[in-house]
Each structure stands twice: as C-alpha cells, then as structure tokens.
C-alpha positions in Angstrom: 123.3 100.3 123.7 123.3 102.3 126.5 123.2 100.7 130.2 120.1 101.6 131.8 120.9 101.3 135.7 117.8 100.5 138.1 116.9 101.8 141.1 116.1 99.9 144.3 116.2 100.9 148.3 119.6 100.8 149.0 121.1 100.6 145.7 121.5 101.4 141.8 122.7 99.1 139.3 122.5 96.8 136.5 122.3 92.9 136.9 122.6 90.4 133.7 122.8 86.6 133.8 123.9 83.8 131.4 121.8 80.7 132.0 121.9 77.9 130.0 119.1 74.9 129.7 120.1 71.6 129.0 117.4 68.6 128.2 117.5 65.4 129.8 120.6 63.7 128.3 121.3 66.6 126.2 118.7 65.4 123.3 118.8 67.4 120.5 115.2 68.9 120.5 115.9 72.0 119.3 117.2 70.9 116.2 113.0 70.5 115.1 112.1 74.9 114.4 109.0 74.5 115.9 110.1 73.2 119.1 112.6 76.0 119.2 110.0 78.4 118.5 107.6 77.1 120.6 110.4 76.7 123.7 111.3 80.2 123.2 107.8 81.6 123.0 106.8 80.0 126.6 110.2 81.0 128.0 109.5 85.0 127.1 105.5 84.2 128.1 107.4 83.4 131.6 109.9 85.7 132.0 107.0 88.2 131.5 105.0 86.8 134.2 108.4 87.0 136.5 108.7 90.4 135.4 112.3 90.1 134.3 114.2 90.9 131.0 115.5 88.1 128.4 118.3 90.5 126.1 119.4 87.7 124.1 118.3 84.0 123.6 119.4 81.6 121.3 119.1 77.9 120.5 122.1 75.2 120.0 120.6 71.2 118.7 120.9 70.5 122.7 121.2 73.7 124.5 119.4 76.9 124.8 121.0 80.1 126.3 119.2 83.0 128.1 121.1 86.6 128.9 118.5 87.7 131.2 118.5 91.5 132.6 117.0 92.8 135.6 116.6 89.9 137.5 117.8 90.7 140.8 114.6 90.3 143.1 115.0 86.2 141.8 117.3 84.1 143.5 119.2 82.4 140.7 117.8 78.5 141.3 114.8 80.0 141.8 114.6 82.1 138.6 116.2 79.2 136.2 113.9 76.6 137.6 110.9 78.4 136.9 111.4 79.5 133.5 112.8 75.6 132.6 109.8 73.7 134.2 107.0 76.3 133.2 108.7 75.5 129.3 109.0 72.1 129.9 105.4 71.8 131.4 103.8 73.1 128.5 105.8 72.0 126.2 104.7 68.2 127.2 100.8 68.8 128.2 100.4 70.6 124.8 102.8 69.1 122.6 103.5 65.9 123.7 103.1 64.3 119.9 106.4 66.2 119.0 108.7 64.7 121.9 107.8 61.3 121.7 109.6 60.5 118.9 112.5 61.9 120.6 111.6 60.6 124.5 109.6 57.1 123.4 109.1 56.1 127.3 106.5 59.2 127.3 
C-alpha cells in the first residue's frame, strides 16, 4: 500500500491512530454479530460525517479497535468521544431490546 501524504498550510504528511473502545465494565457485547455489525456500521456512518478515514476495524467479545487515517484536524478526545457516544447513542435509542439482556438496569 502506498502512503498517500496530505497536504495542509504549513505541512505534508500522513497521520494514523490506534483507538480502542471499551464498554462499561468491559461487557462482552460484541460477542452477539449483529451488535458488532451494527456498532461498526454507525462508527463508519460517523467517521464519514467527521470526514476522517477508518483503515482497519475489528471487534474482540469486549473491545473494538479503530486504525483511523487522516484525522489530524480532530483533537484526539475530541475525535474518540464522538465516534463512541454517536455509536453508543444509536445503538441504545434504536436497539435498546438487544442490550438489556446484557445491561438489565436499562
């Protein structure tokens, strides 16, 4: 894969992140394949929005990890918050029958 190097005002480079997402006591929601695709779909619906890259994402039974690219006009808490809560958001206004047997106090 070639490195594509991007352009800005004072400088030219590339920028990648590792960010991992952890649930609330490290439940293991991603073990059920339609959370996980679900999660993944509004993550990549976000980072679309933000106008920055995802590369690689992948799912663990209590983790998910994001190599992001081109994310440099973000601040880091900035970008990582956004793409968890907007997930998380939708995840529990539309699909709220899926967690609960996972969170019961919902």
């Amino acid at each position: 894969m070639a490195n594509e190097l991007r352009a800005s005002g004072h400088t030219r480079g590339e920028t990648n992140l590792h960010l991992q997402f952890t649930p609330a006591y490290r439940r293991d929601i991603f073990s059920d394949k339609l959370v996980r695709e679900l999660t993944v779909a509004y993550v990549l619906q976000r980072s679309k929005e933000m106008k920055v890259d995802i590369a690689a994402i992948e799912c663990g039974p209590d983790h998910l990890h994001l190599f992001v690219k081109n994310w440099k006009n973000w601040k880091i808490p900035v970008l990582a918050g956004s793409l968890k809560s907007y997930s998380s958001r939708l995840m529990r206004k539309g699909h709220k029958h899926m967690l609960n047997p996972i969170f019961p106090a919902l």
